[in-house]
Backbone bond lengths (Angstrom), bond angles and torsions (degrees), N, CA, C in turn:
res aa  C-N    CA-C-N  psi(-1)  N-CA   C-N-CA  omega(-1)  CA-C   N-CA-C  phi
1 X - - - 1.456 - - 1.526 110.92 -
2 X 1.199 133.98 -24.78 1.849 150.58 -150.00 1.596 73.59 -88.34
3 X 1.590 109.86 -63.72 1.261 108.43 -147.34 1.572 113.42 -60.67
4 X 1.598 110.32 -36.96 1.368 116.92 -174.15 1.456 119.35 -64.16
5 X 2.208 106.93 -32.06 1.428 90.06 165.30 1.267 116.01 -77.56
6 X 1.650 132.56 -27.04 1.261 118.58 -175.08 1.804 104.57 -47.30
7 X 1.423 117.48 -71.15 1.301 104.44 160.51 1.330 143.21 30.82
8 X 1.870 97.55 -98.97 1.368 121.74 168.84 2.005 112.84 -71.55
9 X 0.973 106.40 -0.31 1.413 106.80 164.03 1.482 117.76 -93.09
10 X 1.178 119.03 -48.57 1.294 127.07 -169.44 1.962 92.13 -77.32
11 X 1.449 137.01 -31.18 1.538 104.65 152.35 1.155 143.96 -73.58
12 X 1.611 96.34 -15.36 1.726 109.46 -173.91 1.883 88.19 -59.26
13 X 1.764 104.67 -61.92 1.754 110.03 -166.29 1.572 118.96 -52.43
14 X 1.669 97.70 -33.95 1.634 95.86 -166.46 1.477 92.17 -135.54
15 X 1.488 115.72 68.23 1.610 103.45 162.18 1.543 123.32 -69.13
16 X 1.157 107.03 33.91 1.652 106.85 169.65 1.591 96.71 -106.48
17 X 1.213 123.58 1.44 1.723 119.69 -178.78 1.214 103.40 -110.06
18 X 1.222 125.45 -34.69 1.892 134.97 166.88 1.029 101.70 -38.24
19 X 1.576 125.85 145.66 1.237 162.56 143.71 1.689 108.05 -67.51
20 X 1.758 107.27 153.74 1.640 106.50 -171.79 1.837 96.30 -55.52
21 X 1.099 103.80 -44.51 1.466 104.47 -156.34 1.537 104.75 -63.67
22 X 1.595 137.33 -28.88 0.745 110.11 -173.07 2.027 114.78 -101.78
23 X 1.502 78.96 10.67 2.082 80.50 164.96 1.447 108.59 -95.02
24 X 1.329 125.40 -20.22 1.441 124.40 170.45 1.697 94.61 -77.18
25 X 0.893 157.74 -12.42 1.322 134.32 -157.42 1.968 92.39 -118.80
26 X 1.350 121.07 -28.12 1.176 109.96 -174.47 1.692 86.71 -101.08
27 X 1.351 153.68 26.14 1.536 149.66 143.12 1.767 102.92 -73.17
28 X 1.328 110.19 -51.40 1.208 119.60 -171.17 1.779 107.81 -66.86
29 X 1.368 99.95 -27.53 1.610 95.17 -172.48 1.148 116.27 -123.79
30 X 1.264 152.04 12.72 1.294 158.24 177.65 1.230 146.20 -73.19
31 X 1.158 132.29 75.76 1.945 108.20 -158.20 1.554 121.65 -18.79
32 X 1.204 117.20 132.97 1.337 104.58 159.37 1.548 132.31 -27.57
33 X 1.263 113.44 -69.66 1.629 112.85 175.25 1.683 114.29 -51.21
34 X 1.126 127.84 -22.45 1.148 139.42 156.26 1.391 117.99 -40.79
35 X 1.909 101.74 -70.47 1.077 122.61 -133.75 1.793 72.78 -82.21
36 X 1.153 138.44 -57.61 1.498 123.02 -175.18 1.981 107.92 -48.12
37 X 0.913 104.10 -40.34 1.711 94.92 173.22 1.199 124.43 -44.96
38 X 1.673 99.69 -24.60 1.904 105.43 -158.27 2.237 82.30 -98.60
39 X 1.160 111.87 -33.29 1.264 100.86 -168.18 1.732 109.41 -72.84
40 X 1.090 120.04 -46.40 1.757 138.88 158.85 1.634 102.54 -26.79
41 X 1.057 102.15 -43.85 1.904 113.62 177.80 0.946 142.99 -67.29
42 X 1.456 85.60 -35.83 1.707 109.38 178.04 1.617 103.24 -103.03
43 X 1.160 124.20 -22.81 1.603 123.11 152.15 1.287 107.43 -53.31
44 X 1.185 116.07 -45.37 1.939 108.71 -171.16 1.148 98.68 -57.64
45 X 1.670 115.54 -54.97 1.404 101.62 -164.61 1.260 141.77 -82.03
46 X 1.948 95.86 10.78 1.630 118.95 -156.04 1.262 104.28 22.10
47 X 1.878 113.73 91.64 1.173 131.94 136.75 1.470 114.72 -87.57
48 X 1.276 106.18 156.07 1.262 122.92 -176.07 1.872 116.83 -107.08
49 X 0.960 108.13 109.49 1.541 121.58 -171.26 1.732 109.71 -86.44
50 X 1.122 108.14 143.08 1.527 124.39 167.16 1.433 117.54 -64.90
51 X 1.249 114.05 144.83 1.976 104.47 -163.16 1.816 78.52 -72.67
52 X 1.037 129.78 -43.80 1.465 104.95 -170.56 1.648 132.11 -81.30
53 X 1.116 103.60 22.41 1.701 128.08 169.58 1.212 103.83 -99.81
54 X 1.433 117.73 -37.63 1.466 127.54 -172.08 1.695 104.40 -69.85
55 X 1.316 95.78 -45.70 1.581 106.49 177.70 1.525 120.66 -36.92
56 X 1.394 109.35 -60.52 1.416 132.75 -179.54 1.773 104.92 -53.01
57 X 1.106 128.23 -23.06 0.819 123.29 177.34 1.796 130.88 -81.68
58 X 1.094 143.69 137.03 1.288 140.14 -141.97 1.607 88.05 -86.19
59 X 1.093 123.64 168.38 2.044 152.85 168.05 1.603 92.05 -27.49
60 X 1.655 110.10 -87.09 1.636 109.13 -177.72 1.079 120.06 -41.08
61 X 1.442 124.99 -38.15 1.734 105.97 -172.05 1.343 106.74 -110.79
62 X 1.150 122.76 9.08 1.898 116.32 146.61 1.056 118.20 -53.74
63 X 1.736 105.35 -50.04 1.263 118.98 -160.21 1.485 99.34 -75.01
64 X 1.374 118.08 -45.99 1.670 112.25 -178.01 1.386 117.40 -49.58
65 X 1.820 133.54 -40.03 1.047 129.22 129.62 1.269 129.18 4.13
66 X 1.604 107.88 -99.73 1.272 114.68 -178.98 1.165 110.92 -47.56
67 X 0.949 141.92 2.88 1.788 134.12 171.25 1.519 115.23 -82.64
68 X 0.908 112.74 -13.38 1.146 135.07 -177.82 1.565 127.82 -95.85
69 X 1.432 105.05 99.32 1.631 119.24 -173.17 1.462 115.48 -29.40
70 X 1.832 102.36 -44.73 1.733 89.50 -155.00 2.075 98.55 -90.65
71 X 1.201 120.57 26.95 1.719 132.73 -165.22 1.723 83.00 -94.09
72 X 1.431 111.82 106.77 1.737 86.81 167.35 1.662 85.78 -96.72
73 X 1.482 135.33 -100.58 1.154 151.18 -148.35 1.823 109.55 28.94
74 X 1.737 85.40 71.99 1.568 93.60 164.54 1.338 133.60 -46.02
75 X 1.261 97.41 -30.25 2.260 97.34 -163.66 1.975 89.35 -75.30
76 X 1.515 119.41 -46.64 0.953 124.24 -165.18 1.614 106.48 -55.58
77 X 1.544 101.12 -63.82 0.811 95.63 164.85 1.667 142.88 -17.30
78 X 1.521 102.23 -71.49 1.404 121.99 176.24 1.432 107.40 -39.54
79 X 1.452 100.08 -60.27 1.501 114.45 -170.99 1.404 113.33 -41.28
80 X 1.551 128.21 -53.09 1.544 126.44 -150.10 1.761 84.00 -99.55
81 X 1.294 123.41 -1.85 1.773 107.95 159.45 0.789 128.08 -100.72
82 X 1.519 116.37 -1.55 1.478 133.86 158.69 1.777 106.05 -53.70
83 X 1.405 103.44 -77.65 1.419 107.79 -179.04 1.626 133.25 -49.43
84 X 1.144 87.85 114.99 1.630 102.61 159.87 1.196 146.62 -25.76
85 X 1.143 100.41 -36.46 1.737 135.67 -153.49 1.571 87.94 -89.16
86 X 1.270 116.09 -42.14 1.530 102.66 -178.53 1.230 125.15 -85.51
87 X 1.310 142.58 177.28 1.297 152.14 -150.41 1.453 98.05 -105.47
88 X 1.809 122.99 126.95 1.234 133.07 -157.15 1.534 94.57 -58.25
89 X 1.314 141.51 -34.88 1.321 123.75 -157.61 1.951 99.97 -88.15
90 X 0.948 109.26 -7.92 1.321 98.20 -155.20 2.151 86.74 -92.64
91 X 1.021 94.09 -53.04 1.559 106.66 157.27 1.884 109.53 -29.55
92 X 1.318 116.92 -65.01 0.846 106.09 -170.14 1.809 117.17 -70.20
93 X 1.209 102.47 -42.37 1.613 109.37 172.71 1.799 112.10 -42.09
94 X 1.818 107.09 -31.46 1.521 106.78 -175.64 1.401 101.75 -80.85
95 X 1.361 129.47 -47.54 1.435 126.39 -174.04 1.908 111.82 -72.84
96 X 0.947 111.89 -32.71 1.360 125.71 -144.23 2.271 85.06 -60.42
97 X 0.971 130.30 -29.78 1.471 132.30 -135.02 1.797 89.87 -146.00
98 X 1.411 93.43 134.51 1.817 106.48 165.47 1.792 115.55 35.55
99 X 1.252 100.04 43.34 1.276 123.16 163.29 1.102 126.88 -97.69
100 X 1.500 140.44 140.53 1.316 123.24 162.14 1.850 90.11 -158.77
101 X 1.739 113.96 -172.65 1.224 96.04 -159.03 2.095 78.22 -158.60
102 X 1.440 109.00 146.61 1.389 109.06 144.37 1.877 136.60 -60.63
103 X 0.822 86.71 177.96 1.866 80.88 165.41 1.413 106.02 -71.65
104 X 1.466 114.59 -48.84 1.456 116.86 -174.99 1.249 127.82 -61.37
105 X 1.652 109.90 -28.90 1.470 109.33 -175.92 1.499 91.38 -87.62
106 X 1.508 128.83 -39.99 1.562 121.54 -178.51 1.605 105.51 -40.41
107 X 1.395 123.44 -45.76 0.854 105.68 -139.09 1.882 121.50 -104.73
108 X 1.465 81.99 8.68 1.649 110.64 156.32 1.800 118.03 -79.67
109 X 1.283 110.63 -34.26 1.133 93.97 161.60 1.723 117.09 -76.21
110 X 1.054 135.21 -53.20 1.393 147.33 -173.66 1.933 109.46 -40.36
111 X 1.692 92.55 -29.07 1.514 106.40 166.08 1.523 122.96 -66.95
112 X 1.163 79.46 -59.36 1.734 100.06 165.59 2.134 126.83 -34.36
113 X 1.003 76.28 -46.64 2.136 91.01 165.63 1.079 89.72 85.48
114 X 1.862 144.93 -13.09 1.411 110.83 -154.69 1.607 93.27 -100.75
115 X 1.397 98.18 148.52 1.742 140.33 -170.53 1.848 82.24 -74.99
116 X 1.471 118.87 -76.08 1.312 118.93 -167.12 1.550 122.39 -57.04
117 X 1.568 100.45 -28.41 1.812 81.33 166.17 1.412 121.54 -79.84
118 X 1.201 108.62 -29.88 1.988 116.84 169.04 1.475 107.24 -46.09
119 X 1.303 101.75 -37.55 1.891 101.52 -165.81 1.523 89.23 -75.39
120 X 1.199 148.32 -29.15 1.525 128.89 -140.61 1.809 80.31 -92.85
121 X 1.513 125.21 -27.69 1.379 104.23 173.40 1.400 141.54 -94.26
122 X 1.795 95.83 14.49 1.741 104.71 -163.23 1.080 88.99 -90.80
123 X 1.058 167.01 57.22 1.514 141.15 82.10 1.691 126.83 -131.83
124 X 1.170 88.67 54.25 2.136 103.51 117.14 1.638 126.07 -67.84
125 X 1.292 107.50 117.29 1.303 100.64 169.04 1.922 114.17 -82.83
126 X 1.061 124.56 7.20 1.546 128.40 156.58 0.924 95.45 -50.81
127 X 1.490 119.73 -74.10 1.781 119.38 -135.18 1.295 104.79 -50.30
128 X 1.600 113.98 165.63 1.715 119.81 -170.51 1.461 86.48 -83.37
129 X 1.589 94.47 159.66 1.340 103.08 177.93 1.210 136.39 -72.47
130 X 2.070 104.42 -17.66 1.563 107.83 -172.37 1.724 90.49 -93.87
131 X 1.490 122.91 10.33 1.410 102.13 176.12 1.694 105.13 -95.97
132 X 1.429 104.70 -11.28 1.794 109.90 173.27 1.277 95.03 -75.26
133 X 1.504 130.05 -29.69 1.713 120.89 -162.83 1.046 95.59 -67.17
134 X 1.752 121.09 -40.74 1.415 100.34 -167.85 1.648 106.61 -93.99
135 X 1.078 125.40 -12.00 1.922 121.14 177.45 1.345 101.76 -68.56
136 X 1.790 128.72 -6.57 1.746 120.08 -169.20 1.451 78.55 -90.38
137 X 1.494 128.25 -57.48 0.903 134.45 -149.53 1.392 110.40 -72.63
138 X 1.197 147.45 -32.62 1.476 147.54 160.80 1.760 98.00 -58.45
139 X 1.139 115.47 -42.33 1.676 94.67 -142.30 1.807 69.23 -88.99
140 X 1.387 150.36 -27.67 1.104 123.15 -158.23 1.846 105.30 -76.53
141 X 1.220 104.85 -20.22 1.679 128.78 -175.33 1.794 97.42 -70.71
142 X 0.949 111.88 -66.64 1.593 120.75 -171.39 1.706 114.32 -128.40
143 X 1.234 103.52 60.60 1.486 105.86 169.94 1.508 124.94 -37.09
144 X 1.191 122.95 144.17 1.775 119.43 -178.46 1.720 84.61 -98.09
145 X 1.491 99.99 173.29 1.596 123.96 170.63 1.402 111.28 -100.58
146 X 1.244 126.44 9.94 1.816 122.36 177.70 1.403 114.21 -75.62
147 X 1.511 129.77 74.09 1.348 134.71 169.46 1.493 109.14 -10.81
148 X 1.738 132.30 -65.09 1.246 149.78 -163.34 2.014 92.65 -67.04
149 X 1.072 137.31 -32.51 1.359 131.52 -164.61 1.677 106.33 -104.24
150 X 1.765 94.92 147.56 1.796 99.86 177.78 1.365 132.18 -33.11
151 X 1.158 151.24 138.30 1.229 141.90 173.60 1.805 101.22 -95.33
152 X 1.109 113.02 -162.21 1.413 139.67 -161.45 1.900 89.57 -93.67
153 X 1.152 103.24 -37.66 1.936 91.61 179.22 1.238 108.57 -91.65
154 X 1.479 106.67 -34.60 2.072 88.53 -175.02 1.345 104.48 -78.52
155 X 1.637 142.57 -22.51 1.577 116.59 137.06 1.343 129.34 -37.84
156 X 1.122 118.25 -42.69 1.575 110.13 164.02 1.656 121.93 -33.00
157 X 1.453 76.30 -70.44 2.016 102.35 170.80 1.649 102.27 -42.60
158 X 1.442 115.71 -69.77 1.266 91.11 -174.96 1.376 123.34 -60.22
159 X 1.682 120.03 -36.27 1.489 107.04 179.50 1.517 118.96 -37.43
160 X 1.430 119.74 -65.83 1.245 124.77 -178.25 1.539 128.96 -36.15
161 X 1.600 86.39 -29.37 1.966 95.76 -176.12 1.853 93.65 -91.19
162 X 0.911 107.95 -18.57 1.922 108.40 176.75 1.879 100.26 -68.26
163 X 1.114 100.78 -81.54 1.587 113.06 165.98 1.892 115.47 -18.44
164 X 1.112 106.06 -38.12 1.470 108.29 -154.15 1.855 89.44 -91.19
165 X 1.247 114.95 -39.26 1.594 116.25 -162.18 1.940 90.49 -102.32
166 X 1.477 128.53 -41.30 1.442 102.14 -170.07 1.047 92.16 -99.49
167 X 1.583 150.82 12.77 1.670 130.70 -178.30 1.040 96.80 74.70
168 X 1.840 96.62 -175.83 1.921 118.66 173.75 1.541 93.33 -96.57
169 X 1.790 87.29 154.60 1.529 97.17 172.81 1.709 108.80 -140.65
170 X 1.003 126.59 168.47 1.489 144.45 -178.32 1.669 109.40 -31.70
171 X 1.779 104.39 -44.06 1.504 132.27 -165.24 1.639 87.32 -68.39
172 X 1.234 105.15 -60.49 1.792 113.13 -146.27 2.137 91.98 -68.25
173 X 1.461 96.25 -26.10 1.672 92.27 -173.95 1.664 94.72 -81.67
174 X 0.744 158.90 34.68 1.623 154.62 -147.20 1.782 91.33 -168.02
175 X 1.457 128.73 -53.90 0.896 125.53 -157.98 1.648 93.42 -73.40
176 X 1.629 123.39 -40.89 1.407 126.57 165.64 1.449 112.17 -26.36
177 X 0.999 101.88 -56.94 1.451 112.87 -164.25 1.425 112.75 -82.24
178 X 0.929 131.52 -28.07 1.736 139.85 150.39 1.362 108.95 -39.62
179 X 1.384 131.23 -42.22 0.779 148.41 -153.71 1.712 135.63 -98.76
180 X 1.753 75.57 -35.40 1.643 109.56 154.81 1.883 126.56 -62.95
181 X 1.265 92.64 -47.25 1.795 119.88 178.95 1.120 78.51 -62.06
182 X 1.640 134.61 -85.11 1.941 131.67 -139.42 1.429 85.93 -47.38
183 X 1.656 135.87 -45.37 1.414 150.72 -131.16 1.863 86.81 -80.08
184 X 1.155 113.50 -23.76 1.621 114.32 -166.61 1.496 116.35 77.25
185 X 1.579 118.41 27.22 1.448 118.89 171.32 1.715 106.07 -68.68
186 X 1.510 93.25 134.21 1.425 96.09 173.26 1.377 131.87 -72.97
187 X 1.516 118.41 -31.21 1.382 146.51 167.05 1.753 101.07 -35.80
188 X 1.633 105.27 -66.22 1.386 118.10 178.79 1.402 103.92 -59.12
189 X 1.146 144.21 -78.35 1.446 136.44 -172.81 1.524 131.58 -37.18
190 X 1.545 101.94 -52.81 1.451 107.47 -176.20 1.805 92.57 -52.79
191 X 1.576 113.67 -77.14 1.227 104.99 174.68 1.623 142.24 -13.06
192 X 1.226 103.87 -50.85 1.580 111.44 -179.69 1.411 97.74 -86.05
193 X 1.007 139.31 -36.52 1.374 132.91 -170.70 2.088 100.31 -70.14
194 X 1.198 97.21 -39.26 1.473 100.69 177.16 1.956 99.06 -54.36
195 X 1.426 100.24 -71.09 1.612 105.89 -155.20 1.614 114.97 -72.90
196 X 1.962 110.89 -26.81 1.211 106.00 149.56 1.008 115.46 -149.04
197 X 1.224 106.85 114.14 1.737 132.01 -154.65 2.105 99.83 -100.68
198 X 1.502 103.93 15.66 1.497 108.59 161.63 1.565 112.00 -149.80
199 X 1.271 102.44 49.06 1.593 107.05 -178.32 1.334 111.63 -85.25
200 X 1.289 112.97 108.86 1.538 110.54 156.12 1.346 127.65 -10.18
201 X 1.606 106.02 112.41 1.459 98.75 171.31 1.388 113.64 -145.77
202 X 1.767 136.48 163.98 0.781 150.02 -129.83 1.629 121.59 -136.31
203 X 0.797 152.18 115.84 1.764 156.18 -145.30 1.703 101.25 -61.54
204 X 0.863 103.47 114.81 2.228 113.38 -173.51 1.502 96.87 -31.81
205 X 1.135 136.42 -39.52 1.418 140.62 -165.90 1.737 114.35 -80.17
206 X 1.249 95.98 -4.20 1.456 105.60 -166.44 1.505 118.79 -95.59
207 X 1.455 141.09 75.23 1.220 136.27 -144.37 1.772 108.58 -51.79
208 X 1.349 97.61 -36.84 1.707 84.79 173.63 1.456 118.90 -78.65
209 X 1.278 128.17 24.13 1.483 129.84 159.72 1.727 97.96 -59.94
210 X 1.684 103.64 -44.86 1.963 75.02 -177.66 1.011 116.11 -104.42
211 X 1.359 132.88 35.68 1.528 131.96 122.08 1.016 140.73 -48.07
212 X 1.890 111.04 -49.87 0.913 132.37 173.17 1.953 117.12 -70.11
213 X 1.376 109.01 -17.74 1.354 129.94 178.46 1.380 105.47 -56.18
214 X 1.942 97.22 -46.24 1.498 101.93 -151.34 1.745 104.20 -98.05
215 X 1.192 107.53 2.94 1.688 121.42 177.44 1.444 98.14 -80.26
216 X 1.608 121.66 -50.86 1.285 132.23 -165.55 1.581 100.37 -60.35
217 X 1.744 104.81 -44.36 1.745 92.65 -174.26 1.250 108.74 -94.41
218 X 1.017 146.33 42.07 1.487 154.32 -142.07 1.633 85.69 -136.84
219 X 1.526 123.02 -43.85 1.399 137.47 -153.85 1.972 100.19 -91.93
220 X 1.350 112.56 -19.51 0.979 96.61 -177.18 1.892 125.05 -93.32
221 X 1.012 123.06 178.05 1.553 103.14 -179.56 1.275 109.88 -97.52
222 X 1.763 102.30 179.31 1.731 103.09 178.66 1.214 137.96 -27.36
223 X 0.978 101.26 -63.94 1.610 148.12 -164.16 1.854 103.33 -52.22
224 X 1.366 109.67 -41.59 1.205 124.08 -151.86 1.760 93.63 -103.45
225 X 1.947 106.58 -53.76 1.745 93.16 174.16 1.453 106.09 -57.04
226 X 1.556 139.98 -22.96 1.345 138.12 174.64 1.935 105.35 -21.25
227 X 1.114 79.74 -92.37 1.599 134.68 146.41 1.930 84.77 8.44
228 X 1.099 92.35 -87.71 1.901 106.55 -153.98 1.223 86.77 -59.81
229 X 1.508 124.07 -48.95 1.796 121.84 -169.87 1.769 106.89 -57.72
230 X 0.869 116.63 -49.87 1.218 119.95 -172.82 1.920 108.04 -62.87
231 X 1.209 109.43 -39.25 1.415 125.71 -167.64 1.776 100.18 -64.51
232 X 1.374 107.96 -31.17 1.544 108.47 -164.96 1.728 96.55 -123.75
233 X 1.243 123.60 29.77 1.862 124.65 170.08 1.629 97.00 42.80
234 X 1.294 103.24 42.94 1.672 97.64 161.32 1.624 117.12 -100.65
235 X 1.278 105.89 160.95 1.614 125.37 -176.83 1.153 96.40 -122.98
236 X 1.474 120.95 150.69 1.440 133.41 172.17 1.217 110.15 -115.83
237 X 1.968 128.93 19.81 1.061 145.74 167.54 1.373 108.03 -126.43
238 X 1.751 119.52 20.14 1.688 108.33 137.82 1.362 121.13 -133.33
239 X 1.612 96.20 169.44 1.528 124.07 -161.20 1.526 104.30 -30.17
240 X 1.278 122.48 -179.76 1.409 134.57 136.17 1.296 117.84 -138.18
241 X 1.297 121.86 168.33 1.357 143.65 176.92 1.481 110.85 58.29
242 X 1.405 125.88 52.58 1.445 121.17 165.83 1.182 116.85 -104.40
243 X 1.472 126.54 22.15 1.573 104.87 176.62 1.929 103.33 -106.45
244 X 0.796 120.89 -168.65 1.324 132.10 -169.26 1.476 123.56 -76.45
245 X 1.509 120.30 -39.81 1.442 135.97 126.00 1.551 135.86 -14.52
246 X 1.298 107.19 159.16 1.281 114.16 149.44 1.531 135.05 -41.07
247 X 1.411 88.33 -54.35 1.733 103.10 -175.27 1.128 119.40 -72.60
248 X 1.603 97.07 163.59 1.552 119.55 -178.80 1.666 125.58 -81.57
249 X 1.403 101.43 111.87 2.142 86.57 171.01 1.030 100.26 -66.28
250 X 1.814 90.15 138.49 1.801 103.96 173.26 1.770 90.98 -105.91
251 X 0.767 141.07 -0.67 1.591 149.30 -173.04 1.571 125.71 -109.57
């Protein structure tokens, strides 16, 4: 028995010598006031936890985690800012940092309609930039009331700091152009109506119409976004979202 607490002492003091099994077994069993000693510790030593160690852990000390720069465990992450159930700030502390998302996982939230889970990720500077084009653009469309969560400008803010550290990419020149069409450019329309003359589309009022814009041109080939870029004096080596608005500079 001596030996087993020596043990559980020597991970509580030096969880950089612990094994997974024995930080899951002292999460599960620890006093609270403890159990923050052992987490404080393992912050010192930026250890890196398993999303399912993380799990075991209650709302506050996920979130104390996620506060923490060197915590990547994105999916986990994602996951507890997904949910509802938790308290908007703690949400935001999980999304806010070392996030980023596919088209596919973006585009389950974008299904989703809610304004407040978009906000818990508009500022990460991970996230891609055409997925901030569209989180300015929802939350500027249908703002939430959560004082503690991003608005429609500090996505802005973050876009710009996304832009500045990952560059332009293929997405963000496509998302232009999504953006252009909602805009009623003719250049963009005739075109898409030519190449897909049955593209899914979405009621003008509907902020994920330019999601759905940018799925439609996502489908077409090089050759053809050439085509649309050229048609509307766009560059896929400038900014977006600096004016004061909703909208996108196409210039």
């Amino acid at each position: 028995m001596e030996a087993i607490r020596n043990h559980a002492a020597t991970a509580l003091n030096h969880p950089q010598l612990a094994d997974v099994q024995d930080l899951d077994t002292l999460i599960r069993t620890l006093p609270e006031q403890e159990l923050w000693q052992l987490l404080q510790n393992i912050i010192d030593h930026e250890i890196e936890l398993k999303d399912d160690t993380l799990a075991q852990l209650d709302d506050r000390m996920q979130a104390f985690l996620f506060l923490q720069e060197y915590v990547g465990n994105r999916s986990a992450r994602i996951e507890f800012a997904r949910a509802p159930r938790h308290m908007s700030y703690l949400r935001d502390a999980a999304g806010s940092r070392n996030v980023w998302m596919s088209d596919e996982e973006f585009s389950q939230l974008v299904g989703h309609g809610d304004s407040l889970t978009l906000a818990c990720f508009a500022r990460s500077e991970q996230m891609k930039p055409h997925h901030l084009v569209y989180t300015m653009h929802k939350l500027a469309m249908q703002p939430h009331r959560d004082a503690l969560l991003a608005t429609a400008d500090d996505a802005r803010i973050t876009l710009k700091k996304a832009i500045e550290s990952q560059g332009n990419s293929p997405e963000l020149a496509l998302m232009r152009l999504a953006k252009a069409a909602l805009d009623g450019s003719s250049a963009v329309e005739n075109v898409l109506e030519q190449h897909l003359p049955h593209a899914q589309l979405l009621p003008g009022g509907d902020p994920r119409g330019l999601w759905q814009a940018y799925l439609n041109l996502k489908n077409l080939d090089g050759k053809v976004i050439r085509e649309l870029l050229e048609g509307v004096s766009m560059s896929t080596s400038r900014p977006v979202g600096t004016s004061e608005d909703s909208s996108i500079s196409l210039h």
